[in-house]
VMD Tcl script that builds the backbone (N, CA, C; Angstrom):
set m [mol new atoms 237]
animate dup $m
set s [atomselect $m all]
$s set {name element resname resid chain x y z} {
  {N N UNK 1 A 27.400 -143.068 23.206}
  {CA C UNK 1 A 28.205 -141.951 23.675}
  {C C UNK 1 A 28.536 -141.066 22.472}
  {N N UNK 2 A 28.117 -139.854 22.483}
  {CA C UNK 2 A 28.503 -138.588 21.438}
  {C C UNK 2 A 30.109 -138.570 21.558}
  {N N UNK 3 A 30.349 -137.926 20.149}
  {CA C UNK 3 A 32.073 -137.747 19.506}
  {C C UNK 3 A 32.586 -136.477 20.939}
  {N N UNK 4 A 31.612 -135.670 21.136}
  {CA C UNK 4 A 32.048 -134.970 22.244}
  {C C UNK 4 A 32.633 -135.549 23.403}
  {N N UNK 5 A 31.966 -136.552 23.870}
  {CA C UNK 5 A 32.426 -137.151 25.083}
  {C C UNK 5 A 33.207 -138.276 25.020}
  {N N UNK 6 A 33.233 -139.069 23.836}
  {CA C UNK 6 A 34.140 -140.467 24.024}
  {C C UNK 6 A 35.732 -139.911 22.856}
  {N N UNK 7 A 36.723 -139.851 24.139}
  {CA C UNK 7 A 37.739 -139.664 23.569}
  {C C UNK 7 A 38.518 -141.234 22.258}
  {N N UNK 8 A 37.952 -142.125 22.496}
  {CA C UNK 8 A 38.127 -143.472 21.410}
  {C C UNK 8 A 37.140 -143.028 20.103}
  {N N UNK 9 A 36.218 -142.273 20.252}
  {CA C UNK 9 A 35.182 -141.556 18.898}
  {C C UNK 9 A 36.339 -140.258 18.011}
  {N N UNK 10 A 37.253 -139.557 19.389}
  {CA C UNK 10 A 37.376 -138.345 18.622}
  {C C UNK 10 A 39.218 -139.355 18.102}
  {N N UNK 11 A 39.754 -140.265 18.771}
  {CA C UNK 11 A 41.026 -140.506 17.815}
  {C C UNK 11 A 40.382 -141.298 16.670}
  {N N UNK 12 A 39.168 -141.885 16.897}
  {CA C UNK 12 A 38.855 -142.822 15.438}
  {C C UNK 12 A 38.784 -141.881 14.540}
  {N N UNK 13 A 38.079 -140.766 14.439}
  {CA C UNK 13 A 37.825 -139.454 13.221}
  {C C UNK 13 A 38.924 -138.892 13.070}
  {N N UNK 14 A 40.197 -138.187 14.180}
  {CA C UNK 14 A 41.407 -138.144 13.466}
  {C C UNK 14 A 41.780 -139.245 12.657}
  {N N UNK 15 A 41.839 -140.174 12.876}
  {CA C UNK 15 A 42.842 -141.261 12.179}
  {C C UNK 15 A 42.023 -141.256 11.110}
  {N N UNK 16 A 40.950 -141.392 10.539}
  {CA C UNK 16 A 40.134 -141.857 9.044}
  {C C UNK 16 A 40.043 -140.534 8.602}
  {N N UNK 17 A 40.033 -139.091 9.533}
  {CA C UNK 17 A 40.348 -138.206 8.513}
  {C C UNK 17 A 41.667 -137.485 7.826}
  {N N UNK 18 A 42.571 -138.052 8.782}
  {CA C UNK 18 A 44.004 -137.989 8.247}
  {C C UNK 18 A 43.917 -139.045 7.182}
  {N N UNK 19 A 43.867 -140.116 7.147}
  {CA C UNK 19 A 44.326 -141.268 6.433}
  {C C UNK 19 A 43.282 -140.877 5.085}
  {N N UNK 20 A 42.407 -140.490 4.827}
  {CA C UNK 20 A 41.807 -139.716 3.869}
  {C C UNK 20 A 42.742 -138.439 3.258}
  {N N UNK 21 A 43.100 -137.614 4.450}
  {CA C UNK 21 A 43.517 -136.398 3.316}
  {C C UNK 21 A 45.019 -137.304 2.953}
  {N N UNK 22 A 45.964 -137.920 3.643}
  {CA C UNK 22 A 47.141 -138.491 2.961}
  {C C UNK 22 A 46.801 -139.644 1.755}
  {N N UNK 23 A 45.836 -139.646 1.704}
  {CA C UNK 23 A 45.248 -140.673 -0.064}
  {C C UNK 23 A 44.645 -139.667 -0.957}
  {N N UNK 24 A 44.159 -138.567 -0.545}
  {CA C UNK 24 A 43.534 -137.606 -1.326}
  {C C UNK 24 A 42.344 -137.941 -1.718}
  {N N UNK 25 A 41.262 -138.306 -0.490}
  {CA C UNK 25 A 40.175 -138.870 -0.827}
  {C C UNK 25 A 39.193 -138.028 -0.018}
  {N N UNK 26 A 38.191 -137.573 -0.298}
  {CA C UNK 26 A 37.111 -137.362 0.099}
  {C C UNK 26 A 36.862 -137.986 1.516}
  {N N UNK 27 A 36.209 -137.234 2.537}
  {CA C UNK 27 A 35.894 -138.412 3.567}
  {C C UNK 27 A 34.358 -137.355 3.983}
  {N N UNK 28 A 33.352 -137.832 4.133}
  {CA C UNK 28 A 31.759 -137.357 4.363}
  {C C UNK 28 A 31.623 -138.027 5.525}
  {N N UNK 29 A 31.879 -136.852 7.347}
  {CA C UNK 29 A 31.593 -137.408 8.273}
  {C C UNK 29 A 29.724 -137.132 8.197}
  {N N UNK 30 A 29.144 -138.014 8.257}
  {CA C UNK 30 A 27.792 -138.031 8.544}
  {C C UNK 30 A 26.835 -137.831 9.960}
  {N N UNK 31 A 25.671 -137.319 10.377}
  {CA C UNK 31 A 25.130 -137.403 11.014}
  {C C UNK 31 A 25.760 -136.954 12.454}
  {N N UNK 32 A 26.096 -135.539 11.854}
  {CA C UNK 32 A 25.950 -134.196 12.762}
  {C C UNK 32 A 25.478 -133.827 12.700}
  {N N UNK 33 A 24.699 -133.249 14.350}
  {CA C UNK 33 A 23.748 -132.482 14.862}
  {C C UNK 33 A 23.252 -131.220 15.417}
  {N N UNK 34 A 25.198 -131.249 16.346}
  {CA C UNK 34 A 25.409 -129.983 16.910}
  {C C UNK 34 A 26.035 -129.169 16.631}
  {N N UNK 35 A 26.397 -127.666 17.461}
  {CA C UNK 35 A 26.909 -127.191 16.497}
  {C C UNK 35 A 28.536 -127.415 17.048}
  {N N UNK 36 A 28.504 -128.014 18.466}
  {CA C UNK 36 A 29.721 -128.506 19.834}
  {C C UNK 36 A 30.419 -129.884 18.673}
  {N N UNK 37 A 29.302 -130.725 18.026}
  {CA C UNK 37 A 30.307 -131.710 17.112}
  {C C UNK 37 A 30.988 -130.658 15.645}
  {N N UNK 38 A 29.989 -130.233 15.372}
  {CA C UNK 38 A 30.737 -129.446 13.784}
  {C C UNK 38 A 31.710 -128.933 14.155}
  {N N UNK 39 A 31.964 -128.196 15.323}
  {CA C UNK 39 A 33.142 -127.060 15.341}
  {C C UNK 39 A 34.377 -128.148 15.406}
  {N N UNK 40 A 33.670 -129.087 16.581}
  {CA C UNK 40 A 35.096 -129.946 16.834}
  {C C UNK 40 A 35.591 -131.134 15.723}
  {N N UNK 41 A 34.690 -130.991 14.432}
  {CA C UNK 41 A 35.083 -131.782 13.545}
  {C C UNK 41 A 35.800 -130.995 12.399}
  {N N UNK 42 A 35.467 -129.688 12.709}
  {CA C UNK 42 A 36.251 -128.927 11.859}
  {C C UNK 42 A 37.753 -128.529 12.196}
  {N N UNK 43 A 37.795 -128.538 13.337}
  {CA C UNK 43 A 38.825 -128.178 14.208}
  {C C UNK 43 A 39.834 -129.723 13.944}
  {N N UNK 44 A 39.065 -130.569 13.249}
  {CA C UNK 44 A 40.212 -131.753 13.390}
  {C C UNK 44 A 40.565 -132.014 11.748}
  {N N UNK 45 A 40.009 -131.139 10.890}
  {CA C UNK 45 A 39.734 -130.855 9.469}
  {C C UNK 45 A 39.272 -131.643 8.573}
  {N N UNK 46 A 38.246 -131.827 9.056}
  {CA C UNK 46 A 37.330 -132.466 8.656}
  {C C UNK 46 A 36.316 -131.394 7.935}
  {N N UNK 47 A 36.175 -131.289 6.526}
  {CA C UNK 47 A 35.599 -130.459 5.445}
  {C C UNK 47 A 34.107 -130.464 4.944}
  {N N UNK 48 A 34.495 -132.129 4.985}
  {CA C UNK 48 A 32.839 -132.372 4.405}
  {C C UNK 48 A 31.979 -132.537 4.874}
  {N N UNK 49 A 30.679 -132.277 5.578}
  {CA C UNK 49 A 29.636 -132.581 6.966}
  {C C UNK 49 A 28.498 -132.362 6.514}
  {N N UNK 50 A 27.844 -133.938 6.850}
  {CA C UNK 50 A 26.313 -133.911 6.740}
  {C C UNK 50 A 25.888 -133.968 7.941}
  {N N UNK 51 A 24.407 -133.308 8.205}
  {CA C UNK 51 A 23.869 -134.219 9.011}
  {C C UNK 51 A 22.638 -133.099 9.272}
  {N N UNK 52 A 21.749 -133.469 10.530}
  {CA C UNK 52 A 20.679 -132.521 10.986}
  {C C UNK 52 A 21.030 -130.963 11.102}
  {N N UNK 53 A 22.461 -130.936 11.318}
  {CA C UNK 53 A 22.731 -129.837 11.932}
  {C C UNK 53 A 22.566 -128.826 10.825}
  {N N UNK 54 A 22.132 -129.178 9.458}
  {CA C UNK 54 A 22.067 -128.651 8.049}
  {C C UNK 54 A 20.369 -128.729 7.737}
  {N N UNK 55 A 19.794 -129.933 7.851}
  {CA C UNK 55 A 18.707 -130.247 7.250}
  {C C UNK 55 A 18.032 -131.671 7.918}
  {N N UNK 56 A 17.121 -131.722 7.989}
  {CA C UNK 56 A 16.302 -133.453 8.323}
  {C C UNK 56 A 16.436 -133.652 6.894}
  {N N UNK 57 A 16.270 -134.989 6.215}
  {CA C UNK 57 A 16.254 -135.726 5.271}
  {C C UNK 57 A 14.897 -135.026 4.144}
  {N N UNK 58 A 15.174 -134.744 3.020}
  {CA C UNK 58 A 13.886 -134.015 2.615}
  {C C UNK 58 A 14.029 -134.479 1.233}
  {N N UNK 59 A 12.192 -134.463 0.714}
  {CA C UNK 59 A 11.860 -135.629 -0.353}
  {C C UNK 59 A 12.316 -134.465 -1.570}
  {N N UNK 60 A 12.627 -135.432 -2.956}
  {CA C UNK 60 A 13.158 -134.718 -3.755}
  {C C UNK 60 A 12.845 -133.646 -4.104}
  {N N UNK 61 A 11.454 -133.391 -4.464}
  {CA C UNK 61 A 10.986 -131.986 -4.351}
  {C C UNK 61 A 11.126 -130.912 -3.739}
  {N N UNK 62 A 11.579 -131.078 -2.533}
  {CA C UNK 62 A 11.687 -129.938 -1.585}
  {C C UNK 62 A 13.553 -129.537 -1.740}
  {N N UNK 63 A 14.435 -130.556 -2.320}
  {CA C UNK 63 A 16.059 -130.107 -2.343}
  {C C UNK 63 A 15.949 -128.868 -2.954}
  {N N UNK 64 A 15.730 -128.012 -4.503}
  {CA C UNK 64 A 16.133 -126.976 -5.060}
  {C C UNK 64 A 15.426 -126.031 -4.266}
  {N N UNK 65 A 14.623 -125.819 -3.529}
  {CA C UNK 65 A 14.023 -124.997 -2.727}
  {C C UNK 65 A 14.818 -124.154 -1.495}
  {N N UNK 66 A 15.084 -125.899 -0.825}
  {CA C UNK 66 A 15.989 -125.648 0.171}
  {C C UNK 66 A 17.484 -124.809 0.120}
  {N N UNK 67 A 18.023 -125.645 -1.123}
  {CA C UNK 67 A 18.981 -124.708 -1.664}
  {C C UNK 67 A 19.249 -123.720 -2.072}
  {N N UNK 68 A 17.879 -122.964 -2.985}
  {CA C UNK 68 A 17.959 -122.086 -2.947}
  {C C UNK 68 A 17.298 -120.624 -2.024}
  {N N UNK 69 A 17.125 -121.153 -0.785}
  {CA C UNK 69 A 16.868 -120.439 0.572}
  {C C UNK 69 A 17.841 -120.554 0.602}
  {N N UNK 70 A 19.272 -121.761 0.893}
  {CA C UNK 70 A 20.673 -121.371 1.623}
  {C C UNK 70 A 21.086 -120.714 1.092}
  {N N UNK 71 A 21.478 -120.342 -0.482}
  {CA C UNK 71 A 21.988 -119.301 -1.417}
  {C C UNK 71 A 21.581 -117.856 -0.517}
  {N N UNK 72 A 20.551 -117.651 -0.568}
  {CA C UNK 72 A 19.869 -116.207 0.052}
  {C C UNK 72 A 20.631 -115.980 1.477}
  {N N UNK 73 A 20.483 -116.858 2.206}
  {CA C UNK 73 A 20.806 -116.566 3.376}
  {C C UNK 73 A 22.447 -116.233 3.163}
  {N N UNK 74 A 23.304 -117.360 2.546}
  {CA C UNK 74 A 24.101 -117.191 2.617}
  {C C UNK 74 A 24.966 -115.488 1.752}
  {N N UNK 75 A 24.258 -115.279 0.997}
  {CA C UNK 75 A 24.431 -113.511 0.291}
  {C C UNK 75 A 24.298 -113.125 1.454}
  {N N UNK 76 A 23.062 -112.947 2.074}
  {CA C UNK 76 A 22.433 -112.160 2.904}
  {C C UNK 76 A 23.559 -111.958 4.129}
  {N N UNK 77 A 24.077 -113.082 4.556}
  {CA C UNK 77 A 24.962 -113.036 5.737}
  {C C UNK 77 A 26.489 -111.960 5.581}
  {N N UNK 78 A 26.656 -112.388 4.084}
  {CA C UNK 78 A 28.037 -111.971 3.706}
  {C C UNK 78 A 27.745 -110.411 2.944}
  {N N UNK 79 A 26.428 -109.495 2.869}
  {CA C UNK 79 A 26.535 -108.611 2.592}
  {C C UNK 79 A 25.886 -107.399 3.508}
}
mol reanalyze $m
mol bondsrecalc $m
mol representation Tube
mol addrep $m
């Protein structure tokens, strides 16, 4: 069952992402896809997010590439 639909998924991610920002720790929810989970993980402030919804898994060679396509896009969007 997706974080969208099982309300026991969306209090487990409040609680470990509260209990993170009151320790002042980093918390990396992983293996988001959509864009219905990102919003609603942001919406619960949750900062840090990996997952498909960014990239499939890509071999070392291809990271500075990738990154620097998001750089572009990301100018590109904001100018």
């Amino acid at each position: 069952m997706s974080l969208i639909d099982s309300e026991a998924s969306q209090k487990i991610v409040r609680s470990v992402s509260s209990l993170s920002r009151d320790l002042s720790l980093d918390c990396v929810v992983e293996g988001v896809e959509t864009e219905d989970q990102l919003n609603m993980l942001t919406e619960m402030g949750c900062n840090l997010i990996q997952g498909y919804i960014y990239s499939r898994p890509l071999k070392a060679i291809d990271v500075q590439p990738f990154l620097d396509q998001q750089v572009r896009t990301d100018v590109a969007a904001v100018g």
